[in-house]
N, C-alpha and C positions, 0 to 999 in steps of 0.2 A: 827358535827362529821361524818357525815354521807357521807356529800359532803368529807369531806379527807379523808375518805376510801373509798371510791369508787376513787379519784385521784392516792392514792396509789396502788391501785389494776389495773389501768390502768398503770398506769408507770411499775406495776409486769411484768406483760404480755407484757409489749412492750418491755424490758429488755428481756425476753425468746426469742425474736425475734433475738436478736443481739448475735453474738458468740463471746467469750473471743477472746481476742488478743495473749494470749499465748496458743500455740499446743506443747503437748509432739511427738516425733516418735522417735522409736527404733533406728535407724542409722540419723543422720541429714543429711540434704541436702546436695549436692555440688553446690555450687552459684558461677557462671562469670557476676559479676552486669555488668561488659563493656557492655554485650550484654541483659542485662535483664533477664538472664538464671537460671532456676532450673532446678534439676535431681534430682528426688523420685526414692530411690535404695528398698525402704518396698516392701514387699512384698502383694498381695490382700487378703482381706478378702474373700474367698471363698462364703461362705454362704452369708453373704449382699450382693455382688457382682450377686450371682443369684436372689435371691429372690427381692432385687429393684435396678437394675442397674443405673437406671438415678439419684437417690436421693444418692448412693453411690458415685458415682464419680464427683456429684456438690458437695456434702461434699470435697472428697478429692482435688478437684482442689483449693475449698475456701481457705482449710486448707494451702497447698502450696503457692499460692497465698500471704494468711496474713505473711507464713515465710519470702518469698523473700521482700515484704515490711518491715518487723522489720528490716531485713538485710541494707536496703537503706539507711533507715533512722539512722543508726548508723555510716553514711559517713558525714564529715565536711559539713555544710551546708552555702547559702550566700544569701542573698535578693536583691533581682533586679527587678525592678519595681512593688516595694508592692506583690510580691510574693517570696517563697521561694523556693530555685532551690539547688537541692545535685549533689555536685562534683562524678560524676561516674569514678572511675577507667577504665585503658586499658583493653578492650577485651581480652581476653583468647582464645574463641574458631573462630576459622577462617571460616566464612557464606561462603557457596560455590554460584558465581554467573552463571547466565547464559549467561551474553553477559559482554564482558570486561570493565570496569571503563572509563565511559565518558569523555575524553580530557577537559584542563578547556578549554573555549573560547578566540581564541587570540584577541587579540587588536588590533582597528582600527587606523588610523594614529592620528585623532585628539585625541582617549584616550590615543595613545599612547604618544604624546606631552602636554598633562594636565598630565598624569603623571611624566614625566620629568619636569616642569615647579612648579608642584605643584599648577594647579588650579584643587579646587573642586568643584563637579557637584553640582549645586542647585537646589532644588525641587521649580518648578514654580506652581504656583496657579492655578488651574484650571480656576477661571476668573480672565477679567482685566477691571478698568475701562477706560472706551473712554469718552472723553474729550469732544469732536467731537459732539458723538450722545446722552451723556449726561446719560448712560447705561451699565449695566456689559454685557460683552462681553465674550463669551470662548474660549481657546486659538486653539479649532477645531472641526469642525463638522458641519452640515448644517448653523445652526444659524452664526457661523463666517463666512460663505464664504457669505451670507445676508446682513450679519455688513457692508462688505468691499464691498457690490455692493452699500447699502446707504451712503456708506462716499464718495465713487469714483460715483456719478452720475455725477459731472462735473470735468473736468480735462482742466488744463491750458495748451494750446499751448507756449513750449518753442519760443524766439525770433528767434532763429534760425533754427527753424525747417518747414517742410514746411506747408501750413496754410491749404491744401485738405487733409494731412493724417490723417488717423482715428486712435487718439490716445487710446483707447479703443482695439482695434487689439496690436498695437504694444506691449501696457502693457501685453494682455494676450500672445502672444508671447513671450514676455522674462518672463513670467512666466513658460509657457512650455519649455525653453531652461534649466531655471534654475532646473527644476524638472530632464529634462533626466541628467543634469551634476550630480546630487545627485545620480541617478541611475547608472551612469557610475562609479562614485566613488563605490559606495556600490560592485557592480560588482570587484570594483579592487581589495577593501579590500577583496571579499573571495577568490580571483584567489592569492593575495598576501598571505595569511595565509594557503593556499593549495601548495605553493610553485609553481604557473603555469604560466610560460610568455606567457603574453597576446600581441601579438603588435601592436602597435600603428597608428590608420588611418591618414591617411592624403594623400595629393597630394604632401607635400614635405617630408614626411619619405621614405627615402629609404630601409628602410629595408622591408617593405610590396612590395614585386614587383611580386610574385606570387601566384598562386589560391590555392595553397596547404598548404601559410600562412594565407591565408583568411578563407579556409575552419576550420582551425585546433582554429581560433580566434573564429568564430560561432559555431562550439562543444562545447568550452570553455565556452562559453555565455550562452549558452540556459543549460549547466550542472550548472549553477553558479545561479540556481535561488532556492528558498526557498522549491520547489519540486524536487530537486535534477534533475529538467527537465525534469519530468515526466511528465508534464501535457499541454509542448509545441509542437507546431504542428510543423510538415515538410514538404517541397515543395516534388513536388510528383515523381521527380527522384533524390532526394537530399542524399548523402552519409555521414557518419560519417568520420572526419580526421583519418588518421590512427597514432598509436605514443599516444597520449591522454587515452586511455582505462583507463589505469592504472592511471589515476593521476586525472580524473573526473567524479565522482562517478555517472553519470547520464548514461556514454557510456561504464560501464563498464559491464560485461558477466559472472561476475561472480555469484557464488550459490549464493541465498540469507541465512541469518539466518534462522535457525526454528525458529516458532512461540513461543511465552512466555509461554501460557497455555496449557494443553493439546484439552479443547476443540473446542482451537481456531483449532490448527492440524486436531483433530476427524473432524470438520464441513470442511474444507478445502480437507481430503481426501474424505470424500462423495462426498463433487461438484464433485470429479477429478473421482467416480465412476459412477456416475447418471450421467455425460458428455458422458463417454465410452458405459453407457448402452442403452441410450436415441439416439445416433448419429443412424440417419438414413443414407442408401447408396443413392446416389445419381444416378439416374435412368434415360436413354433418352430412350422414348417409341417407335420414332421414329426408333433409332440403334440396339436397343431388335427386332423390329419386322422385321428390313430389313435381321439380322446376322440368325435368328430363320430359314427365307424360304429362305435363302442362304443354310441354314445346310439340310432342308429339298432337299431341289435339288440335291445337291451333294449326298446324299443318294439314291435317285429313278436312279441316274446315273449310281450309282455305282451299283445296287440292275440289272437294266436294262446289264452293263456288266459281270455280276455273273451269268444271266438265261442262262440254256443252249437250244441248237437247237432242235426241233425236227424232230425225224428222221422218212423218210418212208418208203417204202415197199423195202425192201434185205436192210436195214440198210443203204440205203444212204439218202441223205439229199436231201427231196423234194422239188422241182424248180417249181416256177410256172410263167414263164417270161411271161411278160405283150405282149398283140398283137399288130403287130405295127397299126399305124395311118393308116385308109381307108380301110383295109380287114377285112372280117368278121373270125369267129371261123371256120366254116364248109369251107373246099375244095373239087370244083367240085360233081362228083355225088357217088364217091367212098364210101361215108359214111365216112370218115376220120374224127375225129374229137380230134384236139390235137394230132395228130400223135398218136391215137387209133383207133383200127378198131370196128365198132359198129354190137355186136352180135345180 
């Protein structure tokens, strides 16, 4: 007896754990299941609300919470693979986005011909076996490009072929022809679903007869790759076609979107201030110090035309002309000196 009360007493207390599935509130919800949506119009308890805010509002979220679930589950329900799945009605309230509803993806030419035809695509096996090496094989990845060097270690010279060429070359040559034709295709399909004529090389297309259709085919190409050709390089006087901007999202000048989050923004406008505050000027010591005793001269010049004369005896301005070459100062015995008579 002992042991079942104490069972029962633990099953007490673990029941006080769990809350009733039915909640009373004074006004009920407004529920848009389309969107998984409640609106609690109640008003707060004041007093719980100050005194324990965090135990008050995980109460009331639970409580909302278990109403929108009883709501759910009173929608027609169906089972689909051993689970049970509720038909949701249409949305009500309209989510506002930040970047426009993504295009579906158009179709390439083969899906677009399996779907005309009605062939459908079949999920292949990750491995296969070979016959050959007597071993499961994967359909790619190191291991299979291994496989295919041990089945191809000898290769039969065709009768007709010549008996010195090295069949091992050839083979991997038309494997790299076949690879870039699959690039060139994939190339077409996005220039074809972007609506962009691309034209066609050759030596007998005449429509390629100019470098302005050459140029506008290589902007075409290098925009048409998985980085929107962001991440290809350029010959180092090489121009953009002009006419394409618009129609090839790698050459185009326009704004970009803002950023999704706000911290993504916040982090991206700091870079753009720590750039402006951090940029130092760029200084030649050289052209500082020649421009500095340039300035200083033209000052002692100008300071030197500014000084005025000075004047001597009655106000005129005293002369003191040099003696010419071979005579002395003094003439003869007169005392003369300077054309002064000596007292």
């Amino acid at each position: 007896m002992d042991v079942v009360s104490k069972v029962l007493m633990n099953s007490a207390l673990e029941a006080q754990n769990y809350k009733s599935i039915t909640v009373n509130k004074h006004i009920d919800l407004e529920y848009d299941l389309g969107t998984l949506l409640a609106v609690d119009t109640n008003d707060f308890d004041e007093k719980l609300l100050r005194s324990n805010t965090n135990d008050y509002l995980l109460d009331l979220a639970r409580d909302n919470v278990q109403l929108l679930l009883n709501r759910i589950w009173e929608l027609p329900t169906e089972r689909v693979d051993e689970a049970i799945v509720v038909k949701l009605p249409p949305p009500k309230t309209v989510l506002p986005r930040c970047k426009p509803v993504p295009k579906p993806r158009p179709l390439t030419k083969w899906q677009q011909f399996a779907k005309e035809k009605g062939i459908e695509k079949k999920k292949k096996d990750k491995l296969s076996w070979d016959e050959q090496l007597k071993k499961w094989v994967p359909l790619y990845g190191f291991k299979r490009a291994q496989a295919q060097k041990d089945k191809d270690w000898l290769i039969e010279v065709p009768g007709n072929a010549d008996p010195m060429e090295d069949q091992f070359a050839k083979k991997a040559q038309a494997k790299g022809e076949k690879v870039a034709k699959n690039e060139l295709q994939r190339l077409r399909n996005i220039a074809k679903a972007k609506n962009v004529k691309v034209p066609r090389f050759g030596l007998t297309n005449p429509d390629v007869s100019s470098a302005k259709d050459l140029q506008a085919a290589v902007t075409v190409a290098k925009a048409s790759t998985a980085s929107l050709g962001k991440f290809q390089d350029k010959l180092p006087q090489e121009k953009e076609a002009r006419g394409v901007a618009a129609i090839t999202p790698g050459a185009s000048r326009k704004r970009k979107l803002p950023p999704v989050s706000g911290t993504q923004e916040r982090s991206e406008n700091l870079n753009i201030v720590e750039s402006v505050l951090n940029k130092k000027p760029k200084i030649d010591i050289e052209k500082a110090v020649a421009r500095q005793i340039n300035q200083e001269q033209v000052e002692r010049s100008e300071e030197k035309k500014n000084e005025r004369p000075k004047a001597g005896r009655g106000g005129k301005k005293r002369s003191n002309p040099k003696p010419k070459s071979g005579k002395g100062q003094r003439k003869g015995k007169t005392g003369k000196t300077n054309g002064r008579k000596r007292r």
